[in-house]
C-alpha positions in Angstrom: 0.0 0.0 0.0 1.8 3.2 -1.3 1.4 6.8 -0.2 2.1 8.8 -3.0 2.4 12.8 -2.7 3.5 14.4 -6.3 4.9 17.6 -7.6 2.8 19.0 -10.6 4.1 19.6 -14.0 6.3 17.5 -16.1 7.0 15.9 -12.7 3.7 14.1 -12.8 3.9 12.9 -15.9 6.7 10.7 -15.5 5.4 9.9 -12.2 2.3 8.7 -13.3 3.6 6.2 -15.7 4.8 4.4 -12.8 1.5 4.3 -11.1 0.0 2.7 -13.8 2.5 0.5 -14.1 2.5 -0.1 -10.1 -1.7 -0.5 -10.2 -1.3 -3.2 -12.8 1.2 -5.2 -10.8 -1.5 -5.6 -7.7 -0.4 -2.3 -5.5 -2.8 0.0 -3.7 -2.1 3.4 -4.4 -3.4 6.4 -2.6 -2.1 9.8 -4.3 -2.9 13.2 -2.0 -2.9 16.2 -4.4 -4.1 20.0 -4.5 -7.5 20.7 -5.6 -6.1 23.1 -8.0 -3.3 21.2 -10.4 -2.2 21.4 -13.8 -2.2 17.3 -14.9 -3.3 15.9 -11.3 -6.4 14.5 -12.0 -8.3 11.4 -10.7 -8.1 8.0 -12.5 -9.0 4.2 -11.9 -5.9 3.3 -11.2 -5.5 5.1 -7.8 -7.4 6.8 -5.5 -7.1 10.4 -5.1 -7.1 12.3 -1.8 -7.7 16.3 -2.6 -7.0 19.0 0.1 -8.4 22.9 -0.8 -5.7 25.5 -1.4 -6.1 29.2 -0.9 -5.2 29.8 -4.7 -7.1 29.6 -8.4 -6.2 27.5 -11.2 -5.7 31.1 -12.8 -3.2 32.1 -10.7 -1.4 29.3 -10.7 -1.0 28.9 -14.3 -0.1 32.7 -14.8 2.8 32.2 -12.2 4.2 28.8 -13.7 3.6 31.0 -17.7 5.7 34.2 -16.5 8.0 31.5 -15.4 8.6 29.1 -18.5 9.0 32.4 -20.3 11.7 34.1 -18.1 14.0 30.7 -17.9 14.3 30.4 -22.0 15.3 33.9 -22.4 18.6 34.4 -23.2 20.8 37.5 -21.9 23.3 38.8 -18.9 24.1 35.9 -16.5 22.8 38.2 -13.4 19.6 39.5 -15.7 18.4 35.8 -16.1 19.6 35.1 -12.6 17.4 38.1 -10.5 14.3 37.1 -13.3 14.6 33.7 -12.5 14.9 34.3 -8.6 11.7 36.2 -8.3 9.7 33.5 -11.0 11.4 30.7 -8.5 10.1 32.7 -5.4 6.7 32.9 -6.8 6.6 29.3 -7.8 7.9 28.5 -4.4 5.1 30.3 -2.5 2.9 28.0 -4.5 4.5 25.2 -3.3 4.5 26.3 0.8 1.3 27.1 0.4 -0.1 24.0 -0.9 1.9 21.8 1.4 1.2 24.7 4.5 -2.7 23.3 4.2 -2.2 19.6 3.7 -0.5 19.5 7.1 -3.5 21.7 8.4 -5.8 19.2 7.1 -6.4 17.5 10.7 -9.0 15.2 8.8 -7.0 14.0 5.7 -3.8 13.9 8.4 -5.9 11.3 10.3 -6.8 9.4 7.4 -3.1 9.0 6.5 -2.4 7.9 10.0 -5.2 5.6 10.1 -4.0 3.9 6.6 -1.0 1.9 7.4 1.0 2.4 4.3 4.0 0.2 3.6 6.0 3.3 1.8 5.9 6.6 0.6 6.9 7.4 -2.7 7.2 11.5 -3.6 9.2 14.1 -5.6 11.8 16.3 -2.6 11.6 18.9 -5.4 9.1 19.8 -3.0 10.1 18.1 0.5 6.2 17.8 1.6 6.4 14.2 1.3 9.4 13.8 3.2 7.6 15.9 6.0 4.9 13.2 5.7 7.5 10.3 5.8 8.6 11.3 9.1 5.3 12.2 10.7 4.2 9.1 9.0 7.6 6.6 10.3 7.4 5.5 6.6 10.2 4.5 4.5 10.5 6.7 1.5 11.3 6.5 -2.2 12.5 9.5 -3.8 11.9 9.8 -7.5 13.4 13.5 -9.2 15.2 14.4 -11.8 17.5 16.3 -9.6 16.5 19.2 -6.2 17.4 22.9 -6.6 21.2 24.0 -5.3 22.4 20.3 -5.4 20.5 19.7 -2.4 20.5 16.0 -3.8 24.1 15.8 -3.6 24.0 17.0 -0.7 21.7 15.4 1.3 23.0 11.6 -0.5 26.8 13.0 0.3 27.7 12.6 -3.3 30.7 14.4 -4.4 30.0 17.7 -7.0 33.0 20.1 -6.9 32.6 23.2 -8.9 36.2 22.4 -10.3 34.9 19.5 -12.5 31.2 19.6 -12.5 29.5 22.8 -14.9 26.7 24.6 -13.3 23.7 26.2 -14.6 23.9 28.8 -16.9 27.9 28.7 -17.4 27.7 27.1 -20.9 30.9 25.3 -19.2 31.8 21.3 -20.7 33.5 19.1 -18.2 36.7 19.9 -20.0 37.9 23.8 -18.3 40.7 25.8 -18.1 41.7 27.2 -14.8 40.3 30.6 -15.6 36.8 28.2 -16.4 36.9 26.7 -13.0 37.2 29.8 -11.4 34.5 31.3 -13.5 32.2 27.9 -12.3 32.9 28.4 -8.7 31.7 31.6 -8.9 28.5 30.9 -10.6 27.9 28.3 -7.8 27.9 30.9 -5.0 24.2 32.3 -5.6 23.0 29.2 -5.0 23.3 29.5 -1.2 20.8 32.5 -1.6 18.6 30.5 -4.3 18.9 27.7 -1.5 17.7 30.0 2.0 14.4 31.2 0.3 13.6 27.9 -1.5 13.6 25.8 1.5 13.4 27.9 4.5 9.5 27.9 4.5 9.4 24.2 4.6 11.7 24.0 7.0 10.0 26.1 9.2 6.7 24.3 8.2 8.0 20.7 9.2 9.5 22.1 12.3 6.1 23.6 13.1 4.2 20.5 12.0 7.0 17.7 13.7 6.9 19.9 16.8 10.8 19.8 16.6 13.6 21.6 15.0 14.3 20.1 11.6 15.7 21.4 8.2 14.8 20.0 4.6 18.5 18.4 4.3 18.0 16.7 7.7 14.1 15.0 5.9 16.2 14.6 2.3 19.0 12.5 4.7 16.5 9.8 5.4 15.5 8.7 2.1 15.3 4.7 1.5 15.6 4.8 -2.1 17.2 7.6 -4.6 15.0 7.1 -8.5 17.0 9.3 -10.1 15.4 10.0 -13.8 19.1 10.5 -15.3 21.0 9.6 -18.8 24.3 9.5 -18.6 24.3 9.9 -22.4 22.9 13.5 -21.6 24.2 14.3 -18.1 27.5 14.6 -16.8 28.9 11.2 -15.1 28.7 11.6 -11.1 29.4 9.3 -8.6 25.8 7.7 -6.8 25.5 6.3 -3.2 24.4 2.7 -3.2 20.6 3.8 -2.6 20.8 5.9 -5.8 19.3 4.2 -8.8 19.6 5.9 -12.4 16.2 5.1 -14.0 17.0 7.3 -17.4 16.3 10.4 -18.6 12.9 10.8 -18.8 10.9 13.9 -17.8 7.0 13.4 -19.1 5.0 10.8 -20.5 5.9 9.4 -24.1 3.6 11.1 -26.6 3.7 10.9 -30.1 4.6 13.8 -31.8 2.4 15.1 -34.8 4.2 15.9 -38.5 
């Protein structure tokens, strides 16, 4: 009997895939979702547990829009930086607010309680499920294509040193000259800011919630299972833990594409 607790977008997708897959094989499935999602939606092949949030499907999609748009644009590494820090922080007060009234949902709280599940499985893009887990005493399954600021490295202690792994918006290979690696440990540094305001809230939320002082690396830590969606054909080779499993490179569902 699996808990599952998503993240919306292209996150689902390739989520979802697995459900089916995981209903077909004889397992129960229980998915907890926002009443307001983009491609959450009911289906027979899991039951869905909704919780109200105090945003509208407008909104929502106006935030994630202004979003998509800002991270193609091309320009100044600090321009795309501050656009993409205020889209992220809006995106992000979706995200707290959303997982904020699940935990204030005494009712669906009791239900989970009163299920028994065998395992959680959830996105730590956003670490509401690992909040769960731990209320919960579940073992969890993590399944992401990788967690803001490296916080996946982190949190598995996998090595990434800015001296041979290229960050975000460097346009760096894994072949640099000294001046390069300089250049990519400097471009690393904003992440410690991109980091506070991401996951802050939720810290303070599962502290709140846990009734104990807890951080989002100290939930992340405990993770049974790493299903990490990465290709090594199109990602840089990294070293993985023993609890990290490379499931491929796959980001939404398979769709034919028309002519």
């Amino acid at each position: 009997k699996l808990l599952v607790v998503p993240v919306d977008g292209s996150h689902w997708l390739s989520m979802r895939e697995v459900l089916d897959m995981l209903h077909q094989k004889g397992h129960e499935v229980v998915v907890v979702a926002p009443e307001v999602t983009m491609h959450i939606k009911p289906s027979q092949n899991f039951v869905m547990k909704v919780f109200s949030v105090p945003y509208t499907q407008e909104e929502m999609e106006k935030g994630f829009k202004a979003f998509f748009q800002v991270s193609f644009e091309e320009g100044l590494f600090f321009e795309r930086f501050l656009k993409v820090y205020k889209g992220m922080k809006r995106i992000t007060e979706f995200g707290v607010s959303s997982c904020e009234h699940l935990l204030q949902n005494k009712e669906l709280i009791r239900y989970l309680e009163k299920s028994n599940f065998d395992a959680i499985l959830t996105d730590p893009f956003i670490p509401c499920g690992a909040i769960l887990a731990e209320h919960l005493s579940l073992p969890s399954m993590y399944f992401l294509r990788g967690i803001p600021c490296g916080l996946d490295f982190d949190a598995t202690q996998c090595p990434k040193p800015p001296s041979y792994v290229p960050r975000v918006f460097t346009h760096l290979s894994d072949r640099m000259s000294f001046l390069q690696r300089v250049k990519n440990l400097l471009f690393d540094i904003p992440n410690v800011f991109l980091c506070d305001f991401a996951f802050q809230p939720y810290s303070k939320l599962a502290s709140e919630f846990l009734q104990r002082e807890v951080t989002v690396l100290d939930l992340l830590r405990k993770g049974s299972v790493w299903l990490l969606r990465l290709e090594f054909v199109l990602d840089y080779p990294r070293p993985l833990m023993p609890n990290i499993i490379p499931i491929g490179g796959v980001n939404c569902a398979h769709k034919e594409l028309p002519q």
